[in-house]
VMD Tcl script that draws the C-alpha trace (Angstrom):
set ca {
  {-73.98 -9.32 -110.48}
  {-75.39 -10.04 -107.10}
  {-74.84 -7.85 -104.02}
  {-73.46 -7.77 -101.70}
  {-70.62 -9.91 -102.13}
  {-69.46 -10.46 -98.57}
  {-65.29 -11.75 -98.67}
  {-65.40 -13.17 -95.28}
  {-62.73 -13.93 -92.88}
  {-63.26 -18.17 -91.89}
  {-61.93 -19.61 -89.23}
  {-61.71 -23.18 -89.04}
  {-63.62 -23.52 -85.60}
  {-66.87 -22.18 -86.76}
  {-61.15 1.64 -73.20}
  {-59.60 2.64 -70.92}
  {-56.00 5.24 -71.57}
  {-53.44 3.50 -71.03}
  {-50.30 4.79 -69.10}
  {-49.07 8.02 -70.15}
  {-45.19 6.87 -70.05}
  {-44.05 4.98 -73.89}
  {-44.13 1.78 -74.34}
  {-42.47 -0.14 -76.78}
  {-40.29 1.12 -79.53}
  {-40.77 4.42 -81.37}
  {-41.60 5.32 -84.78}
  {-40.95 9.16 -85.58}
  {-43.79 11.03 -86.68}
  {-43.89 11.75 -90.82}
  {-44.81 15.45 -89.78}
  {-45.12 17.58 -86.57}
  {-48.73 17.51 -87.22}
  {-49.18 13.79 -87.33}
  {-50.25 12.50 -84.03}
  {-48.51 9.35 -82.34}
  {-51.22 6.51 -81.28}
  {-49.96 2.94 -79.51}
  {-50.71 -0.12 -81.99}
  {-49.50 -3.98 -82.26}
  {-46.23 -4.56 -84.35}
  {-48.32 -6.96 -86.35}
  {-49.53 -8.94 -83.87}
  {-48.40 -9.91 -80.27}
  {-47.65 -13.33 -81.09}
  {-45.32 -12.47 -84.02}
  {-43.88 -9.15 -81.92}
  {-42.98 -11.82 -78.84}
  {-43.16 -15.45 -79.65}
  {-45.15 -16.31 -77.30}
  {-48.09 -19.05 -78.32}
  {-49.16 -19.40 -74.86}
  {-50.92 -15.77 -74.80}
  {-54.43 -15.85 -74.63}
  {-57.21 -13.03 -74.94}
  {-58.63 -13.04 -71.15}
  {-61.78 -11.57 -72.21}
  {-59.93 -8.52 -73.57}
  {-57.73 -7.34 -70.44}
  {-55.20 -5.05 -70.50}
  {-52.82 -7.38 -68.82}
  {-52.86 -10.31 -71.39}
  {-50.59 -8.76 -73.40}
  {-47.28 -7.45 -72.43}
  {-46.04 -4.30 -73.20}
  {-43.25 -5.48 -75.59}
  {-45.76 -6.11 -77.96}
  {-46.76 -2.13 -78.46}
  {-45.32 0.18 -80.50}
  {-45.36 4.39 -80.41}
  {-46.61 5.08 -84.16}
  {-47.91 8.25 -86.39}
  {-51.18 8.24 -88.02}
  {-50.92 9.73 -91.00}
  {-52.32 11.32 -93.79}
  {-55.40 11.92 -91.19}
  {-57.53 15.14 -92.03}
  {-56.83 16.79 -88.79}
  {-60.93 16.53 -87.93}
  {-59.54 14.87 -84.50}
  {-61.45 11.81 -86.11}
  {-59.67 8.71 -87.15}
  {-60.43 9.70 -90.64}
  {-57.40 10.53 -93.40}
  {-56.71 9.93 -97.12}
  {-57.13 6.65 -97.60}
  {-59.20 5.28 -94.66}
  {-61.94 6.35 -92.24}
  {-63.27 4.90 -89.28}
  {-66.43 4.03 -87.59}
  {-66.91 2.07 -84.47}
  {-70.41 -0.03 -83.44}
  {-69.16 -0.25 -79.96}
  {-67.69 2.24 -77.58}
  {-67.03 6.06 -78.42}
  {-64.75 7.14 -81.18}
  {-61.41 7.30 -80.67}
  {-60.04 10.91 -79.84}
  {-56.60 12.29 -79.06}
  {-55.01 13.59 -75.88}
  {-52.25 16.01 -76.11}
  {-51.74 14.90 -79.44}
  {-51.61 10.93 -78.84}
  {-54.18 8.16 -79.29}
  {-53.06 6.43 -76.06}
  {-54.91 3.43 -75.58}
  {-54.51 -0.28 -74.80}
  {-56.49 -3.50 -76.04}
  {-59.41 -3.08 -73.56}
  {-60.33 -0.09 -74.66}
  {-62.78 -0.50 -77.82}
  {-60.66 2.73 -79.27}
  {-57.23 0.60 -79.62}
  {-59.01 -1.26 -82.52}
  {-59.87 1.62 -83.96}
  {-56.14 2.72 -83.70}
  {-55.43 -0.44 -85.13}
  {-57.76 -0.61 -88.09}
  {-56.79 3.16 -89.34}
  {-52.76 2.40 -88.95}
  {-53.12 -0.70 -90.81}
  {-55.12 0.29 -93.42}
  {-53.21 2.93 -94.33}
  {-50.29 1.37 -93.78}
  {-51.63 -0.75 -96.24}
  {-52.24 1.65 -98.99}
  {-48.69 3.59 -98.37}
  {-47.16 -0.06 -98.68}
  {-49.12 0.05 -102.42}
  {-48.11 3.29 -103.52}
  {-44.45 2.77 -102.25}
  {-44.46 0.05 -105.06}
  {-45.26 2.59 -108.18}
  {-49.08 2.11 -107.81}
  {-50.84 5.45 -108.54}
  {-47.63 6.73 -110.18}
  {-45.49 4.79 -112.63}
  {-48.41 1.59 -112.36}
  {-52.20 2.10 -112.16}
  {-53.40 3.32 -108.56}
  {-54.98 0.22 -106.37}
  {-57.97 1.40 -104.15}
  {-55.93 4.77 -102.97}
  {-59.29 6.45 -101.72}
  {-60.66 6.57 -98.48}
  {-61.71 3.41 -97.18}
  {-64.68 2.82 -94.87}
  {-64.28 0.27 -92.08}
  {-66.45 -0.56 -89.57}
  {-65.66 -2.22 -85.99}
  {-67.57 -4.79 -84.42}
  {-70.35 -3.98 -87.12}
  {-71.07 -7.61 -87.38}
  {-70.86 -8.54 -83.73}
  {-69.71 -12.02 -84.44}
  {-65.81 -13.98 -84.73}
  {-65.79 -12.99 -88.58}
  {-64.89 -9.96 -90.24}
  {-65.46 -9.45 -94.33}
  {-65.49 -7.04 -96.91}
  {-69.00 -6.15 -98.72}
  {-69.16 -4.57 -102.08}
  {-72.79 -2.86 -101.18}
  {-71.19 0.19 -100.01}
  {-66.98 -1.37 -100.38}
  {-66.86 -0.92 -96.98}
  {-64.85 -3.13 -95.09}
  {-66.41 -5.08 -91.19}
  {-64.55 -6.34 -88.55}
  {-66.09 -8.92 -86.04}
  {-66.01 -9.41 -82.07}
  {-65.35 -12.16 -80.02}
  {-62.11 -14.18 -79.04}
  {-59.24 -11.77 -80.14}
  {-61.28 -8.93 -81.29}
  {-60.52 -9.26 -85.44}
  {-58.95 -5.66 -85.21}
  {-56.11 -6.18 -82.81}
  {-54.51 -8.50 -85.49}
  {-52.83 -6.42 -88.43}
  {-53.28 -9.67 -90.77}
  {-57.27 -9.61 -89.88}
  {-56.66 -6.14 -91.07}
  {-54.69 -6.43 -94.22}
  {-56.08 -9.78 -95.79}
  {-59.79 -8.25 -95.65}
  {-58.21 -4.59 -97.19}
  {-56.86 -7.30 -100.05}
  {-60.52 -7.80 -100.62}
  {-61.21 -4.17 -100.94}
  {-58.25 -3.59 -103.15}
  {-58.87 -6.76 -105.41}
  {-62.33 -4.87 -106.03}
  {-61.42 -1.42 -106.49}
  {-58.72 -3.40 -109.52}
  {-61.98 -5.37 -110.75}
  {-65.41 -4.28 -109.93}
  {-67.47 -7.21 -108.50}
  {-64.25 -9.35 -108.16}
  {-64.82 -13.25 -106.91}
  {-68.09 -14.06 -108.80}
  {-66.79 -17.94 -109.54}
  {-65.32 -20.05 -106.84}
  {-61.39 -20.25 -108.39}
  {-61.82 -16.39 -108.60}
  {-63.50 -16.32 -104.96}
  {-60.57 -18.36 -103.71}
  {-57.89 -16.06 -105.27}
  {-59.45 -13.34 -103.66}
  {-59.15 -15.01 -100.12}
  {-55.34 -16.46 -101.41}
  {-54.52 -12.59 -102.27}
  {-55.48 -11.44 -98.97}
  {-53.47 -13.77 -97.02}
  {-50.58 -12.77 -98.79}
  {-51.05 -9.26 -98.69}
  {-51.07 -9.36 -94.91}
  {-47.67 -11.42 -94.61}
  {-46.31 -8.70 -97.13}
  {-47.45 -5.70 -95.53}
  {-46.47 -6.88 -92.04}
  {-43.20 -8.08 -93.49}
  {-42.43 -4.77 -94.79}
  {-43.10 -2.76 -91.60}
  {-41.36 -4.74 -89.55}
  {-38.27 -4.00 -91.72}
  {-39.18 -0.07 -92.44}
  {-39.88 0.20 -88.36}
  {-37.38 -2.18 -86.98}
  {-40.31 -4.22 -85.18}
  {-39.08 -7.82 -84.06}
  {-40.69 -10.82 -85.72}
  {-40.15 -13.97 -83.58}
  {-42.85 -16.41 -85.40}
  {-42.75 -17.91 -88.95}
  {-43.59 -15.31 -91.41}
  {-45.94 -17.50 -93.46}
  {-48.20 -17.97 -90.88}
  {-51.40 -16.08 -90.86}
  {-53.19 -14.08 -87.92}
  {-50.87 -15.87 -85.27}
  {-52.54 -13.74 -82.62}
  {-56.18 -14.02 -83.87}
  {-56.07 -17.77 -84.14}
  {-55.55 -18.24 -80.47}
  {-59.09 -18.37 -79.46}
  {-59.92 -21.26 -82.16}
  {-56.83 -23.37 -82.76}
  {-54.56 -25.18 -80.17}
  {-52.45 -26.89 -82.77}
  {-49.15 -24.19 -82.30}
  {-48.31 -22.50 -83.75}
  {-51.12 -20.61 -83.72}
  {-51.77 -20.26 -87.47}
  {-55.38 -18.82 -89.04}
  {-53.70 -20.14 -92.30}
  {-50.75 -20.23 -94.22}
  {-49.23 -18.80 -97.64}
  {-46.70 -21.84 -98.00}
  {-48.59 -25.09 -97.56}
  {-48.27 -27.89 -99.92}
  {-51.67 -28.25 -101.75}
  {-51.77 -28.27 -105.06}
  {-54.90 -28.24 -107.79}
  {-55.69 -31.66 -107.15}
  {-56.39 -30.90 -104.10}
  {-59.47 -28.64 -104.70}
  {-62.39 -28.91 -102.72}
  {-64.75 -26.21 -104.30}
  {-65.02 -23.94 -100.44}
  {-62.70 -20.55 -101.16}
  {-60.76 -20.27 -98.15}
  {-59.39 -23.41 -98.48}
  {-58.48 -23.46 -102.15}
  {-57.09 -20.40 -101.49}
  {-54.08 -21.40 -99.95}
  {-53.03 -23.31 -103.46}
  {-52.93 -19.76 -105.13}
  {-51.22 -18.49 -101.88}
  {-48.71 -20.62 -101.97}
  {-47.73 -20.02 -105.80}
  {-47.44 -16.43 -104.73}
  {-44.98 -16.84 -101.61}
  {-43.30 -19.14 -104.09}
  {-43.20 -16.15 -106.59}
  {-42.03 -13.66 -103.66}
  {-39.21 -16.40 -102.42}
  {-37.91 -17.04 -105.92}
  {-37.91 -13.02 -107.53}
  {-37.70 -10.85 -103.62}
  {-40.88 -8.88 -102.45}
  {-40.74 -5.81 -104.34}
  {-40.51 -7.24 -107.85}
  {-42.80 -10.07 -107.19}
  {-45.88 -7.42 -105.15}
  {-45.83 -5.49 -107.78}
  {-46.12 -8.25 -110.80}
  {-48.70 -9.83 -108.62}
  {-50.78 -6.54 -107.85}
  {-50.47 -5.39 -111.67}
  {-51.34 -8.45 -113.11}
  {-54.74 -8.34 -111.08}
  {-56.15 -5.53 -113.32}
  {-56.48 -7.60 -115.96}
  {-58.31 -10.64 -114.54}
  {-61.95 -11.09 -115.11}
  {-64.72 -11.16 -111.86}
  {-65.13 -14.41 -112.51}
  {-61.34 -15.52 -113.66}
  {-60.25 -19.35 -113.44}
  {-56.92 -19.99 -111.73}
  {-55.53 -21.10 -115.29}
  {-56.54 -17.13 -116.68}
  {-55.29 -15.85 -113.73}
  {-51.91 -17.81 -113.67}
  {-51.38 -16.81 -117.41}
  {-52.32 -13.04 -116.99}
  {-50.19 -12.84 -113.53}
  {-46.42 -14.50 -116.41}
  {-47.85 -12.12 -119.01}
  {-47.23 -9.67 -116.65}
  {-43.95 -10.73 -114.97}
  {-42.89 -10.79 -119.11}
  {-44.06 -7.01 -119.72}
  {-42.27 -5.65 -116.25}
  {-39.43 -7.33 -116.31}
  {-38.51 -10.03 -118.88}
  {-38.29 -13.74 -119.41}
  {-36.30 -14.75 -116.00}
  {-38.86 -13.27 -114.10}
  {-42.17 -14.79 -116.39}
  {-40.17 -18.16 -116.10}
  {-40.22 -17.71 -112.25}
  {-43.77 -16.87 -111.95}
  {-44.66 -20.20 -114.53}
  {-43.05 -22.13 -112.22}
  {-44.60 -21.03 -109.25}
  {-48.24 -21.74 -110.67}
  {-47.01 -25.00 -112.73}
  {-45.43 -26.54 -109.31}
  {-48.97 -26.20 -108.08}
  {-50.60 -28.16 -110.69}
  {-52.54 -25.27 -112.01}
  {-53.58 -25.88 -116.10}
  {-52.37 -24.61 -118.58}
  {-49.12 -22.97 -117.83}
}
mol new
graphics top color blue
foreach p $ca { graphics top sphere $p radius 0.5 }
foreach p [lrange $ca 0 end-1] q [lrange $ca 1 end] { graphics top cylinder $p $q radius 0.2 }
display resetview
């Protein structure tokens, strides 16, 4: 197998402490010990509806406040690091990230607010995982301690690399870390490899991996916005609303999105965008059976695919699976997720 395999994020054009009063609403911490840091409810696009924001060459000001929330960090292992359970953080730019009286209190010029951002997400991520059975009733899914790096790669592109499964985000236009989907499609890479060691050695199997991720992100910010309260005032299967804003002026502002209408005919052999005919099948699968019961059919089924799985292997592992969990209804709705997309086979 070669290394590294880098998952990247593609894009189709290609600190300062913050006020000491709270912003935005609150989340209460899980523990007294768990410190409170200010992060984006997703994204500020989603959190406000508003396409018309714009980066500004990072300033404080280009976002409103409305798009903040008060949140705990937790599972961190009280080092005063940004380092916990399931994710640790390291920063190319800038100083780490420390708290004052208790409180990571920064704002999106700061360099630290993306390392806020990248630890709450992250493990946001894997609590999201393990709140569907995964590493108790269903085989765990990457619950260690994942290493991210910001700005490693000082470029508009973020990706995961299985050298040292350690996962990079990019600079330039809206820093990749400020957008919870950046965050959560390229921790989909992480967690597709942790299931399957070396995972997205053929192209089909390449653009499941990038399909996967997408979807994770719209899950994982769906479900926080419900467990939190957060508003949502853009189309939930649109991908990295806020990102996308510095490369797209189509509006909205979409990176990609999980229910498009491409089907296998459509291939054209580059991962990203075959991707979004396995990402669609899956928001099909999530529409048609609700988010719990389809998340965890579709994270199960992805032990058993191969590095180098074809969408037809894939497609009939991911029914098997919906048959074993749960029964024929639920394998019928997965088989016609996959067959309304053309896929062989099923």
């Amino acid at each position: 197998m070669p290394h590294p395999i880098n998952r990247r994020l593609f894009r189709a054009s290609i600190g300062v402490l913050a006020a000491a009063a709270v912003l935005g609403p609150q989340i209460p911490a899980s523990a007294a010990q768990d410190p409170s840091a200010r992060v984006f409810m997703v994204n500020p696009v989603q959190a406000t509806g508003d396409q018309g924001l714009t980066d500004d060459k990072d300033a404080a000001t280009a976002v409103p406040a409305s798009a903040y929330a008060t949140a705990a960090l937790r599972n961190l292992d009280g080092s005063g690091s940004l380092s916990g359970a399931w994710v640790t953080v390291r920063s190319e730019t800038g100083s780490a990230a420390r708290p004052i009286d208790g409180a990571y209190v920064y704002d999106r010029h700061s360099d630290q607010f993306e390392q806020v951002m990248a630890y709450f997400w992250v493990n946001e991520s894997q609590e999201y995982l393990q709140s569907l059975g995964f590493g108790s009733e269903l085989p765990a899914a990457n619950a260690r301690q994942q290493p991210v790096r910001i700005n490693q790669w000082g470029a508009d592109n973020s990706f995961f690399t299985d050298k040292k499964a350690e996962i990079r985000f990019g600079k330039g236009g809206v820093d990749d870390a400020e957008d919870a989907e950046v965050i959560v499609h390229e921790y989909g890479h992480a967690v597709h490899n942790a299931q399957v060691p070396g995972f997205g050695t053929s192209e089909e199997a390449g653009s499941i991996g990038e399909a996967f991720g997408d979807y994770l992100a719209v899950s994982v910010g769906d479900h926080a916005d419900a467990k939190y309260g957060w508003p949502r005032d853009t189309d939930l299967a649109c991908v990295g609303d806020w990102d996308s804003v510095s490369y797209t002026s189509s509006l909205p502002h979409c990176l990609r999105r999980v229910d498009g209408d491409k089907t296998y005919a459509d291939k054209v052999g580059e991962v990203h965008a075959d991707g979004e005919i396995w990402s669609r099948a899956l928001f099909d699968i999530r529409t048609a059976l609700g988010a719990r019961t389809a998340d965890r059919i579709i994270v199960n089924a992805q032990f058993g695919f191969a590095p180098d799985t074809s969408f037809e292997d894939a497609a009939l592992k991911t029914i098997a699976t919906a048959q074993d969990m749960y029964g024929a209804h639920e394998a019928d709705a997965v088989r016609q997720a996959f067959a309304a997309r053309g896929i062989p086979g099923v």
